[in-house]
N, CA, C and O atoms as a DFTB+ gen file, in Angstrom:
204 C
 N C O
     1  1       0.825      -1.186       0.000
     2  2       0.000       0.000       0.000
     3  2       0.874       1.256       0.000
     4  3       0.541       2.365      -0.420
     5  1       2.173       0.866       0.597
     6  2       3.100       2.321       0.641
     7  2       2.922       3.090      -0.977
     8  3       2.389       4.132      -1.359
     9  1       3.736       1.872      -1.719
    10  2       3.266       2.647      -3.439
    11  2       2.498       3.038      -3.779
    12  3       2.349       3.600      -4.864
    13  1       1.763       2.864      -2.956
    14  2       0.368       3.872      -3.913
    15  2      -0.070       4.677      -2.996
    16  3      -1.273       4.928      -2.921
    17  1       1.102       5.372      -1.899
    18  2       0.244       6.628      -1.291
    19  2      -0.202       6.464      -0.377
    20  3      -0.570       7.460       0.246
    21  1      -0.417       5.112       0.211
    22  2      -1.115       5.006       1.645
    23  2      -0.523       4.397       2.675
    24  3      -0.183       3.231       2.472
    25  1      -0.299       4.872       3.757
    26  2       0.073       4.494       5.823
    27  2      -0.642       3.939       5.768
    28  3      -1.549       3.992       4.937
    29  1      -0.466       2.958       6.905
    30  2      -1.174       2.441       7.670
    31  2      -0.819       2.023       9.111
    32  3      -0.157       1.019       9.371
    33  1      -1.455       3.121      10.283
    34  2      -0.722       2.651      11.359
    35  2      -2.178       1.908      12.560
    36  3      -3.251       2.500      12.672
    37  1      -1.917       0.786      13.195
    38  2      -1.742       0.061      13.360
    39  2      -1.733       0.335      15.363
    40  3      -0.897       1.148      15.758
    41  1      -2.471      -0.218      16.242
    42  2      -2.529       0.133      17.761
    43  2      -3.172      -0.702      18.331
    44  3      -3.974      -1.427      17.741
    45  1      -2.993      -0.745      19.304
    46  2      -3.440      -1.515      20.320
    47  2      -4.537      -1.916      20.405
    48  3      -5.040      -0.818      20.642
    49  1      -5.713      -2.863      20.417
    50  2      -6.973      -3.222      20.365
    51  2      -7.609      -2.316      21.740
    52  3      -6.863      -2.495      22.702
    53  1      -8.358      -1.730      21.956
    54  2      -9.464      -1.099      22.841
    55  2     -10.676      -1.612      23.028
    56  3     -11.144      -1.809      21.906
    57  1     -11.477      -1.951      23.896
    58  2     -12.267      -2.286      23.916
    59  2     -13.705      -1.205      24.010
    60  3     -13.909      -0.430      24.944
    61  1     -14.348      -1.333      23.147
    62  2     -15.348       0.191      23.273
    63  2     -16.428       0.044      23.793
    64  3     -16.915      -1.059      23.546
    65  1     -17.065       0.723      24.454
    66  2     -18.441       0.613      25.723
    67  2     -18.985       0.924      25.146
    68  3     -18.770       1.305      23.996
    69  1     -20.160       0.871      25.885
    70  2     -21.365       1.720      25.335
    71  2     -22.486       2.164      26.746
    72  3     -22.582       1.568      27.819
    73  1     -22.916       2.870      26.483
    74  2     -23.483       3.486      27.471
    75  2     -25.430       3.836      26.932
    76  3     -26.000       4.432      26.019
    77  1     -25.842       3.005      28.203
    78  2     -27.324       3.238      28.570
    79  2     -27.592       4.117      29.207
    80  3     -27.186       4.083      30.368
    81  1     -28.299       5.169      28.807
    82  2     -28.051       6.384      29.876
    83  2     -26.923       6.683      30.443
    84  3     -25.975       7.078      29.763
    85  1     -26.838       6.525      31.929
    86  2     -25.654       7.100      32.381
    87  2     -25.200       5.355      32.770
    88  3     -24.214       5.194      33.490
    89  1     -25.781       4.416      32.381
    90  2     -24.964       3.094      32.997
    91  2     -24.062       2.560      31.882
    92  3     -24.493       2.498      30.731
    93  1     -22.319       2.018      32.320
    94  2     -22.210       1.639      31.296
    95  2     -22.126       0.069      31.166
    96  3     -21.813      -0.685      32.087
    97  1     -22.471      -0.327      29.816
    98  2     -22.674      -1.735      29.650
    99  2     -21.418      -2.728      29.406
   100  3     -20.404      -2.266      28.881
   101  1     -21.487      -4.221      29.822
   102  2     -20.533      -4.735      29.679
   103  2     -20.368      -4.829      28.286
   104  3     -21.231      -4.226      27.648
   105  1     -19.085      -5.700      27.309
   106  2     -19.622      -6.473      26.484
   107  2     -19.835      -7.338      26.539
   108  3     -19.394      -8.181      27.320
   109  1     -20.477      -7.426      25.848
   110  2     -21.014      -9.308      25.966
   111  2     -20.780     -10.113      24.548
   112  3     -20.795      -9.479      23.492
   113  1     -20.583     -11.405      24.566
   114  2     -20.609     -12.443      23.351
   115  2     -21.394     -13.555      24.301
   116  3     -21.311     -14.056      25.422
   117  1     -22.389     -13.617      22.840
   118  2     -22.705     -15.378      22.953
   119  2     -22.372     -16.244      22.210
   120  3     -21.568     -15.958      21.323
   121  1     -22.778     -17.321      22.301
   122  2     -21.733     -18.736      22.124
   123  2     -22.528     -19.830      22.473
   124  3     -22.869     -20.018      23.641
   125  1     -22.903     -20.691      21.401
   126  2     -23.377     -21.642      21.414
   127  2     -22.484     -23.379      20.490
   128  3     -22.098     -23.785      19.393
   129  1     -22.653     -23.953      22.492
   130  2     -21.647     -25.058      22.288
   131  2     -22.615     -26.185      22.156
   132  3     -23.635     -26.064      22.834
   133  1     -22.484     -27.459      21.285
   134  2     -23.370     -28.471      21.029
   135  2     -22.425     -29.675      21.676
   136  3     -21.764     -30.266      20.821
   137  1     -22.229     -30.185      23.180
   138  2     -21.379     -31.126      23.221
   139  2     -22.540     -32.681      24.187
   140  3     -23.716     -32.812      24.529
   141  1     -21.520     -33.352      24.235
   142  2     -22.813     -34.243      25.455
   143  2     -22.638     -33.822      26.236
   144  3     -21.848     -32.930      26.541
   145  1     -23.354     -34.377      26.767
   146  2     -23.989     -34.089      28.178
   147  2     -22.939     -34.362      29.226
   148  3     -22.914     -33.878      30.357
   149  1     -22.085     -35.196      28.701
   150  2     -20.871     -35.512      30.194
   151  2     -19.763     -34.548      30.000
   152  3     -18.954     -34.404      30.915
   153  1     -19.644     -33.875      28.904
   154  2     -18.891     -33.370      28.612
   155  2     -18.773     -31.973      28.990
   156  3     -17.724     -31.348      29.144
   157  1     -20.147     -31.485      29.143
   158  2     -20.805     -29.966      29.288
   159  2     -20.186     -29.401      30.622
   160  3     -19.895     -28.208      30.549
   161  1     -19.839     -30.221      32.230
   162  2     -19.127     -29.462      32.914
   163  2     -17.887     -28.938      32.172
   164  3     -17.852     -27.743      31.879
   165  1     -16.907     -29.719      31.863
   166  2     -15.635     -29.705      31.537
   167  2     -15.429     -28.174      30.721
   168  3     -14.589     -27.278      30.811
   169  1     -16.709     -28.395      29.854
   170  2     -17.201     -27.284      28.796
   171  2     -17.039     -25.924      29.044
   172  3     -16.320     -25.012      28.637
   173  1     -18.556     -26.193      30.392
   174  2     -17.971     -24.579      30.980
   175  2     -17.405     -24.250      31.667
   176  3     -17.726     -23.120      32.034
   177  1     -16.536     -24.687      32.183
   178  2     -15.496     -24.406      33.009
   179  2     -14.353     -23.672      32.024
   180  3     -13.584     -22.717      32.133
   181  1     -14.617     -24.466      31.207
   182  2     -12.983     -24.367      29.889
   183  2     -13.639     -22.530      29.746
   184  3     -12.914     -21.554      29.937
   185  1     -14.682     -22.475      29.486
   186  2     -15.562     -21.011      28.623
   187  2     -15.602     -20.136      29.788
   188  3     -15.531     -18.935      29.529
   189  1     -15.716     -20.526      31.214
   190  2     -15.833     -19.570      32.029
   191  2     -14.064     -18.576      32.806
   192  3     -13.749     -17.554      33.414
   193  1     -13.471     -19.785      32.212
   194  2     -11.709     -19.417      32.622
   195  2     -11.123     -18.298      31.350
   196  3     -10.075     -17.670      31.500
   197  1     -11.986     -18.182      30.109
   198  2     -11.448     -17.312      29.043
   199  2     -11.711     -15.770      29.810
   200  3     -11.047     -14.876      29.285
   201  1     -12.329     -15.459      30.635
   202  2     -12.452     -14.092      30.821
   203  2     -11.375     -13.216      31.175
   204  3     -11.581     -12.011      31.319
């Protein structure tokens, strides 16, 4: 892209809020896991340690 005139710079990821009135909101993701049933503790445990 330099050759033809264009930068590109490049920073740190931010995470951006948002705001309800004056509250501000988390973000959130959902996520839908299809595993068995014996498997499903292990599951969320694994999904609840990513935070």
């Amino acid at each position: 892209m330099r050759r033809e005139g264009f930068e590109i710079q490049v920073s740190a990821p931010q995470v951006i809020f948002k705001y309800e009135g004056n509250q501000k909101t988390e973000p959130i993701e959902q996520v839908i896991i299809n595993v068995d049933e014996k498997l499903s503790g292990a599951v969320i445990d694994m999904v609840a340690n990513k935070k």
